[in-house]
ZAMARGU-4260 file (C-alpha; in steps of 0.2 Angstrom, whole numbers, plus 5000, padded with zeros to 4 digits):
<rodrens>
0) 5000/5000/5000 | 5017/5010/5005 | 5030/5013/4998 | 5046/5005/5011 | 5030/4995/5020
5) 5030/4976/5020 | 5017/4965/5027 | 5032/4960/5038 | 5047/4968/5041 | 5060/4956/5049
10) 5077/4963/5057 | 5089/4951/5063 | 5096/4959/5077 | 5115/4956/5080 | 5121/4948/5095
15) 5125/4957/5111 | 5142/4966/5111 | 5153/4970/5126 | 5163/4985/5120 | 5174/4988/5134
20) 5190/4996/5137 | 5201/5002/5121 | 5187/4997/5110 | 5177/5011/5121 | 5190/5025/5121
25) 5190/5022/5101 | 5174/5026/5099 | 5174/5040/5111 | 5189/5047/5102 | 5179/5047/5084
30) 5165/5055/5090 | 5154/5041/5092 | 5142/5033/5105 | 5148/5026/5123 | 5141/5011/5124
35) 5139/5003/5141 | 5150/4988/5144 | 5135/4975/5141 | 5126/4984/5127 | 5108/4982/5128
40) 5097/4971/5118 | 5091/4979/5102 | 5105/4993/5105 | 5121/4994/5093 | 5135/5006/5087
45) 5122/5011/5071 | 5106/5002/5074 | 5094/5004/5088 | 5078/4990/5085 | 5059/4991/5090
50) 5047/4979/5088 | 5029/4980/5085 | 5015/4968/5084 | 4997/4974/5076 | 4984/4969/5064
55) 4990/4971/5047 | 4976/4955/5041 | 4961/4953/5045 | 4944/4964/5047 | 4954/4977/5058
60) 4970/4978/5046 | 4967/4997/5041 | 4972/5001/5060 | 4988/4993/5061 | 4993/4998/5043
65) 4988/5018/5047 | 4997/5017/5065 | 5012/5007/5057 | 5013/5019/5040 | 5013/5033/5051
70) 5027/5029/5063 | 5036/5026/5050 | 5034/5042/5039 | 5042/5049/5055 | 5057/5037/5058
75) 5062/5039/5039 | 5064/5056/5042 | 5074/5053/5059 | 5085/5042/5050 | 5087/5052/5036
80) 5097/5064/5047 | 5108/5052/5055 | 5094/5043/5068 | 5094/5047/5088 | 5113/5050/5093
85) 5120/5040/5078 | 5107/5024/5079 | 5096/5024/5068 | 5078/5015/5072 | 5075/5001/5063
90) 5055/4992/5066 | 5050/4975/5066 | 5033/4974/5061 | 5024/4957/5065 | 5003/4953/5060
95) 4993/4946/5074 | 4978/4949/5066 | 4970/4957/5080 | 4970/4939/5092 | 4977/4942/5106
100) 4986/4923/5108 | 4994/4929/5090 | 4999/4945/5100 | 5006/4935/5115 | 5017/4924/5103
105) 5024/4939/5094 | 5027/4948/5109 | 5040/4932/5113 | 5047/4932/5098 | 5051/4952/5098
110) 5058/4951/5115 | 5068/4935/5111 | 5074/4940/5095 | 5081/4956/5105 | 5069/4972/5102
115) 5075/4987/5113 | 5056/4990/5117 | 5038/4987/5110 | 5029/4999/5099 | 5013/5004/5092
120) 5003/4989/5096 | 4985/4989/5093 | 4971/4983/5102 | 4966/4981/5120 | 4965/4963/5121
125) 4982/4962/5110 | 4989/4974/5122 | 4983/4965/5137 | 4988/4947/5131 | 5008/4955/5129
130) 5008/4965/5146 | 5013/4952/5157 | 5026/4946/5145 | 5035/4961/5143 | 5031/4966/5160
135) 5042/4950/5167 | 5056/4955/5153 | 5056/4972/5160 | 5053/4980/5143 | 5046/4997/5137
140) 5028/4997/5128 | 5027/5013/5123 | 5012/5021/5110 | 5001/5007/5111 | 4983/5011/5101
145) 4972/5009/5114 | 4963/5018/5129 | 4960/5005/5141 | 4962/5008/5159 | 4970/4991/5163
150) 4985/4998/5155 | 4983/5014/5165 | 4978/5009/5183 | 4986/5002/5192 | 5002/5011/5184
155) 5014/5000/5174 | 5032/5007/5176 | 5034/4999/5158 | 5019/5007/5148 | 5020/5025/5141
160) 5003/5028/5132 | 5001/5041/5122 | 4983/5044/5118 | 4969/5049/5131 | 4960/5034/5139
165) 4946/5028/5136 | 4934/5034/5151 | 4938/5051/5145 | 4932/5048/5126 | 4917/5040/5134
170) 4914/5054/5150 | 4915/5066/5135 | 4902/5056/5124 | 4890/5055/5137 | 4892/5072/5142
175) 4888/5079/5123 | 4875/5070/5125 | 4867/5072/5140 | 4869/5093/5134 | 4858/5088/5118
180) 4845/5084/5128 | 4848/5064/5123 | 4848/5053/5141 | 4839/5036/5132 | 4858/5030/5130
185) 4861/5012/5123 | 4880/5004/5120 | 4883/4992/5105 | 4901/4984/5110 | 4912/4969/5106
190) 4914/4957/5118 | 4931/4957/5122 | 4945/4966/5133 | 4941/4983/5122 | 4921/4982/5120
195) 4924/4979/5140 | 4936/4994/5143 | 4924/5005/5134 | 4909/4998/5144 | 4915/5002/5161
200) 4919/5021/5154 | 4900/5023/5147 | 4893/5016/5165 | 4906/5028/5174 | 4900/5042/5164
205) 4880/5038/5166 | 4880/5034/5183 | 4891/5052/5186 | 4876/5059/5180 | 4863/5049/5189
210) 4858/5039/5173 | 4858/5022/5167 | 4860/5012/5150 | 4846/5008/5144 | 4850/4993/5131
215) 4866/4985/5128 | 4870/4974/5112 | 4887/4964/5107 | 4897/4956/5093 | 4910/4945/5092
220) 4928/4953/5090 | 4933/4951/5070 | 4914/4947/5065 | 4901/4958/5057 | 4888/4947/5066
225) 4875/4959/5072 | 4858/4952/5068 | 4858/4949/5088 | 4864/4966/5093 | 4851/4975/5083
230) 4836/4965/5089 | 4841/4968/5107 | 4843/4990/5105 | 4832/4995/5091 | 4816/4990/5098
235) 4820/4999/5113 | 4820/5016/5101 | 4834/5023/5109 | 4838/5041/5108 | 4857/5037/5104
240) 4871/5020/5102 | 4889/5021/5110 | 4898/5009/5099 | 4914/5002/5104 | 4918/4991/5094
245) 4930/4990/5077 | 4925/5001/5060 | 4917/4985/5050 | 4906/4977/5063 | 4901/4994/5068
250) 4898/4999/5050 | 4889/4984/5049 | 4878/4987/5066 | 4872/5004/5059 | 4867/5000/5041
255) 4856/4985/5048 | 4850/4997/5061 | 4845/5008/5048 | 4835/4992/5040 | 4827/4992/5057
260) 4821/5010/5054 | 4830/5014/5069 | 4839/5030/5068 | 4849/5036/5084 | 4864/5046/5086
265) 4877/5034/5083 | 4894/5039/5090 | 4911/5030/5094 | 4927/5029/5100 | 4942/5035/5092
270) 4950/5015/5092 | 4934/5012/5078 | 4946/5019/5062 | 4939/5036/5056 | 4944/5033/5040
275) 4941/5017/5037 | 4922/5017/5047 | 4920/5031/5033 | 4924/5020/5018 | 4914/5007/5024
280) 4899/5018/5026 | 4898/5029/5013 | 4883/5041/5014 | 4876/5032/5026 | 4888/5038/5039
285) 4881/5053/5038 | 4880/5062/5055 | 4889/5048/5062 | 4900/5054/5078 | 4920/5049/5082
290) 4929/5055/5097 | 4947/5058/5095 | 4962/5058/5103 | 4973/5066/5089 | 4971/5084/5083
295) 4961/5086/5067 | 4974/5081/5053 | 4969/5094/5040 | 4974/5109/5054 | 4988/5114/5044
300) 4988/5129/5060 | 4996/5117/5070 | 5013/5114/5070 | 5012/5095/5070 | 4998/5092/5059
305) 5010/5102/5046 | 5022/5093/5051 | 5015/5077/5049 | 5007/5079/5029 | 5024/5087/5024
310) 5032/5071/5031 | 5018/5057/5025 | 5017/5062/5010 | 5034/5063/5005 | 5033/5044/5013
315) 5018/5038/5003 | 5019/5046/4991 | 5000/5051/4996 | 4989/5062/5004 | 4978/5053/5011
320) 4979/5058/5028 | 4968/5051/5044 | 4966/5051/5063 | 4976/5035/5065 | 4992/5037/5055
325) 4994/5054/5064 | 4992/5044/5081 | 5006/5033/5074 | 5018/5049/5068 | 5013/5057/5084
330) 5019/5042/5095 | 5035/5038/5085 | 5040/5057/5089 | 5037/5055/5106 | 5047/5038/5107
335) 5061/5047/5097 | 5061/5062/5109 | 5064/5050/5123 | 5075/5040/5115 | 5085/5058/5111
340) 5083/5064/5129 | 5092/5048/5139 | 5109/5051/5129 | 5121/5039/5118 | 5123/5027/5133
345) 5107/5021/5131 | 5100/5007/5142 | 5078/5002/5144 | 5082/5009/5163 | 5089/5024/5157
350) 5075/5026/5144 | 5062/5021/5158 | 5070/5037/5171 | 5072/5050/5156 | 5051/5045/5151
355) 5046/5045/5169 | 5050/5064/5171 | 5045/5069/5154 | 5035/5084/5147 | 5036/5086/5127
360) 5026/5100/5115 | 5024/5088/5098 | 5019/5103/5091 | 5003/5110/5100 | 4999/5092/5106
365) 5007/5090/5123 | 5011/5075/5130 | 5020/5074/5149 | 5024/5059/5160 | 5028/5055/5179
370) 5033/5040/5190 | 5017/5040/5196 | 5005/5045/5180 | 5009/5037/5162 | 4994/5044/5153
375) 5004/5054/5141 | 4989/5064/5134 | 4968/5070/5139 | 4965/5076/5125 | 4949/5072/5117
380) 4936/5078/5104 | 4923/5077/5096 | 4918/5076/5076 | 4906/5072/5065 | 4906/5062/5045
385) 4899/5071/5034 | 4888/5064/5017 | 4903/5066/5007 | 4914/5054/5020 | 4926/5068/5026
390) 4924/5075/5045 | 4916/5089/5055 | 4924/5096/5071
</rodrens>
């Protein structure tokens, strides 16, 4: 689809190095990195490797092939002048497919094989199926496409999210609502470690406001099998859906809603694919509502935004720009800028001290971290498709 983009990108990763003593001070003399005396996995003299594991198959593929293409629109650039102290960043890419036992093997595999960190994974239930993995290996999982709490609260000394969570796409949600005058709330959601996530956000948000759900519907994660769903809400006539779910069961759920001649306000969360729940629907996403944690990618005012469509498409050679690969060019700068900030002698401890006292400007979209609060970003809002498929804020 991209230019420099495979549908797997393998990187042998060369064994670990001691470079001690006279082979240091060389180094030192030319200019060049100090490497610890037991150089970190992933780390060399030239290279430094990430490893990522998303859908790039599968019913949810357009995610992991926007988060992936945007990353690296942003490290192609980085590498172009000379990578982060010397190194450049090289990314493995692996397909689980969205499953999250397919994300639990790669995650191995990534770690074994000798990544420096994770990046960019996508999902919730992929995220969660990898976190006690590289939890145990004492890895960095940084950027992950997902606003679930359970990789929030408690807080993981190896997770670095980027995006707002989840309970704040769906507190906003239920707030827009509830101003419009709309309080006969149902939720549409897969039932898995996502839908799930996104649930307990919608029930925190109600209940804040003294209301309820009034129906609730699911599907099958990677299915468009809604016949169930729809017969459970649209009798109920209610005055809007959350939908937490992927964009082609969710484009599914509302055509056959429509069918129904049941016509809420449908809204979702940003992990549903802006672009790709567009496509899918054509004009009958029409007044369709997304949250999102990105600015709008068409704000040329914003630094990043411009930033972002100067570098993309001199990557793809396109413009077709979206919500998700500017999450994925937006993370990758953030990683970068960590990576930039521990220094040449670079270690996953070091990375993990330098993120955890970290506040970075992207470009009008701030991201800051703590020991005690790896969120990295609130921002959330709210926009609209419109008949012709583009977006409203």
């Amino acid at each position: 689809m991209y230019r420099g983009i495979q549908q797997e990108e393998v990187v042998k990763i060369l064994s670990r190095q001691c470079l001690m003593g006279a082979w240091g001070l060389v180094f030192a003399m030319l200019g060049g990195p100090i490497l610890p005396s037991h150089a970190e996995d992933g780390v060399t003299p030239k290279r430094i490797v990430i490893g990522q594991s998303a859908a790039f198959s599968g019913p949810a593929s357009e995610l992991g092939t926007e988060m992936r293409s945007g990353a690296l629109a942003y490290f192609e650039d980085i590498n172009k002048q000379g990578g982060v102290h010397g190194r450049r960043i090289a990314l493995t890419a692996i397909d689980d497919g969205y499953e999250p036992e397919r994300a639990a093997a790669n995650t191995r595999k990534l770690i074994k094989d000798g990544a420096f960190l994770l990046f960019g994974y996508v999902g919730t239930p992929t995220s969660n199926a990898s976190k006690p993995i590289f939890t145990e290996a004492q890895v960095p999982f940084v950027g992950p496409f997902t606003g679930a709490e359970s990789l929030r609260s408690p807080v993981n000394r190896y997770v670095f999210n980027v995006r707002a969570s989840y309970y704040a796409e769906t507190d906003k949600i239920v707030e827009q609502l509830v101003n419009l005058g709309l309080t006969k709330i149902a939720v549409f959601y897969q039932n898995d470690d996502y839908g799930r996530a996104g649930l307990a956000g919608v029930e925190r948000a109600v209940k804040k406001r003294n209301l309820g759900i009034s129906v609730m519907g699911t599907v099958e994660r990677n299915t468009i099998d809604v016949a169930a769903a729809v017969k459970a809400i649209a009798p109920t006539e209610p005055q809007a859906v959350v939908m937490i779910s992927a964009y082609k069961s969710c484009a599914a759920f509302i055509r056959e809603m429509k069918k129904a001649k049941s016509n809420p306000q449908f809204i979702n969360v940003s992990f549903v694919g802006s672009r790709a729940l567009a496509n899918e629907l054509g004009e009958t996403g029409r007044g369709v509502g997304i949250t999102q944690v990105v600015p709008f990618p068409w704000n040329v005012g914003m630094p990043v935004v411009k930033e972002y469509q100067r570098l993309f498409s001199a990557f793809s050679g396109k413009s077709e720009f979206s919500f998700t690969s500017l999450e994925g060019f937006i993370a990758a700068k953030v990683l970068v800028e960590g990576l930039r900030r521990t220094g040449p002698n670079l270690t996953r401890e070091r990375f993990i001290a330098t993120m955890e006292n970290f506040s970075f400007d992207t470009g009008g979209f701030a991201v800051s971290y703590t020991p005690d609060d790896h969120s990295g970003s609130h921002f959330v809002e709210l926009t609209v498709i419109t008949k012709e498929g583009k977006f409203l804020r």
